[in-house]
Each structure stands twice: as C-alpha cells, then as structure tokens.
C-alpha positions, 0 to 999 in steps of 0.5 A: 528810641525815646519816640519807641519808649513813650509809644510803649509806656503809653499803651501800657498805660491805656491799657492799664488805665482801662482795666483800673476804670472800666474792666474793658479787657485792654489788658488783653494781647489781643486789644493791647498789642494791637494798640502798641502797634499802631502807636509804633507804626506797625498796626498789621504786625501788632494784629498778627501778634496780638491774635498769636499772644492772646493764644499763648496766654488763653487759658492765663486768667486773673482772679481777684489778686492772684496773677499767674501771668502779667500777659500785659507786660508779656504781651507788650514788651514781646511784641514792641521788641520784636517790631522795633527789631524787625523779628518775626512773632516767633520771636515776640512768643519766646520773650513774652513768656519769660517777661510775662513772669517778670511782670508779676514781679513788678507787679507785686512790688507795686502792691507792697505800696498799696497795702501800706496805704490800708493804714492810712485808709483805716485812720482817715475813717475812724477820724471821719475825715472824709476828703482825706479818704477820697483824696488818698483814695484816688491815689492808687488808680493815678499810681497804678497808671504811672507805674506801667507808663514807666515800666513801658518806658523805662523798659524799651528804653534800657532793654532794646538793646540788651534783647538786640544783643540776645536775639542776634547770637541765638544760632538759627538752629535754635531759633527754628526750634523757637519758631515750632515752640511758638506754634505749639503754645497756642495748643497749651494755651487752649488745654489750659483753657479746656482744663478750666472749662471741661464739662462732660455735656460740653465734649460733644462740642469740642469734638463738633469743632475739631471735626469741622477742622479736621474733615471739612477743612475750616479755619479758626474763624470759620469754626469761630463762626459757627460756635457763635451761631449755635451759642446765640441760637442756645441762648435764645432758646433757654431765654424764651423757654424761662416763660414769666409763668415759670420764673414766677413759680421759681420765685414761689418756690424759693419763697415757699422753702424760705418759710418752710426753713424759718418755721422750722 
C-alpha cells in the first residue's frame, strides 16, 4: 500500500507542478488520471477513466482563484481508489465528485498560508532586500508541489481502506442506480460547458453534431473529427481573409479614432 501512496502523491505532484511551471493542463483528468495510471500499473484503466472524468468535470473551470471543483484531487483519488480496489469507473465517477469538493477545502487551506507570506513579500520590498524576495518567492511553487504529493500520499495511504469499507456494503441495487448516475454526468458536464459557450451563430453547430450522432450513427471521436476539420478550415479562412491590406487600414482606423478622442 505505501508503493500505492507514493504512485499517487506523485502524480499529484507532477500534475501539480505543471500547471505551477508551465499552465500545461496536467490538472486535467484526461492527462492526470492517466498519469496515475501507469504509475499504478493499470494504464488502460487510467485512459478509460481519465476520458469518463474529464466529461464529468467539462464545463468545471478555474478562473483566477475561484475553484469551483478540485477535479485534480477528484479526478485522482477516484480513480486510484478504484484501480487499487479493482472497481469499475462507475465507481471512480461516484467518489470524484464528493472528494473533488473536499479538495477545494484543502486547497484553501493551502492559501491561508500563501496570503500570510504577503506581509513578508511587502517588507522585503520596502527594504529593497532583494535576495530575500526571490528566495521567499520560490517558496509557495516548492510548497504548492509538496502539499499535493502529501495530500496523495497521505490520502491512499489512510483512506484505502475506509472507501473499501463503503464500497463494499453499498447494496447492488444502489450500486446499479450509480452506474446510470455515472452515465448520465458526462451529459451535465457537457450542459455546463454549452451554458458558458452558447452563442446564437453557434446553434447550428450543436445541433450539425447531434445530427451526425444521431442519424448517421458516429461516435464521439468520429464527430471530434469532424468538428476539428471545420474548425481548422473556419481558421484558415478568417486568417487569409485579414489581408496586410486590411490589418493596416484597421490599424489607421484605430489610429484616426484616438486622435479624433484626444483633439476633442
């Protein structure tokens, strides 16, 4: 079980780490359950769940400090829990959700720590000490990775055999009623999504897809496919219609209003 808990608190780490260093979306299910996975020795499993997560958790997006859902911490815990208990990704779905939501706990319990560092930040700067600056400044990035390799280990390591414990005594009645749950939160995940994107001009796209589904019988990756042509072909198109001929009139234009705005 300790192998189990550093497998986890690494891929938490890694995918911690990235999205600190670089903003490569390993925060994403799709790329860190996968990566959890493979460390666990189950890399098919981890795909199959990563693809189901990152459905579940569409349309949950961060913006600046607002997080609505750790999917990370969701994403992975529900996953290496149900690898290392053998459980279908019915049962992954059922415990990212409500670990997804402890995780935003956690996670602003980290920031209570970060925001006491402002004072320090603040000092070092009207003293122009430098070095001292740059060294606290690395602090919250080798905390922040830390922090979540713990959480990981810590996690797996406690809590394998509480969530054994509940899975076991859920009746299979309920369990079947999880299983149609879990089929159904992609569907949520997608509204979620459609509700932050909706654009009138957009509709007839929805609905091109749902027809290519529906009557034509695609799958998911076969309408993927599609949507990826048109949107490359829509970018091409709007990028050689911006002729150097227009983007300079646009910028005289812009020109032309600023002076117009200052003369007044």
């Amino acid at each position: 079980m300790i192998i189990n808990a550093l497998m986890v608190g690494l891929a938490l780490a890694i995918a911690k780490f990235f999205q600190w260093w670089g903003t490569l979306g390993t925060e994403r299910p799709l790329i860190c359950v996968p990566i959890v996975g493979l460390l666990l020795g189950h890399p098919i499993e981890g795909i199959m769940m990563g693809a189901a997560l990152e459905l579940v958790f569409l349309g949950s997006i961060q913006m600046g400090g607002t997080v609505p859902q750790e999917y990370t911490v969701g994403g992975v815990f529900g996953a290496a829990f149900a690898i290392i208990l053998d459980k279908p990704t019915a049962v992954a779905i059922t415990l990212a959700i409500p670990l997804s939501m402890l995780g935003v706990f956690l996670y602003n319990l980290m920031k209570v720590y970060f925001t006491a560092l402002v004072e320090r930040f603040d000092r070092y700067l009207e003293e122009k000490d430098d070095k001292s600056f740059l060294r606290l400044w690395k602090v919250p990035g080798i905390v922040y990775v830390l922090y979540y390799f713990l959480m990981g280990f810590v996690g797996i390591l406690a809590g394998t055999a509480t969530i054994e414990k509940v899975v076991d005594v859920i009746p299979d009645s309920i369990m079947s009623s999880l299983n149609v749950a879990a089929g159904m939160l992609p569907a949520l995940g997608f509204a979620m999504l459609l509700k932050a994107l909706w654009k009138k001009k957009l509709a007839l796209f929805f609905f091109a897809g749902f027809g290519l589904a529906v009557f034509f019988k695609l799958t998911l990756i076969g309408v993927a496919f599609f949507s990826i042509c048109l949107a490359v072909y829509i970018c091409i198109t709007e990028i050689s219609n911006k002729t150097p001929m227009a983007i300079a009139g646009n910028h005289m234009n812009n020109r032309d209003t600023e002076e117009d705005f200052f003369d007044e």
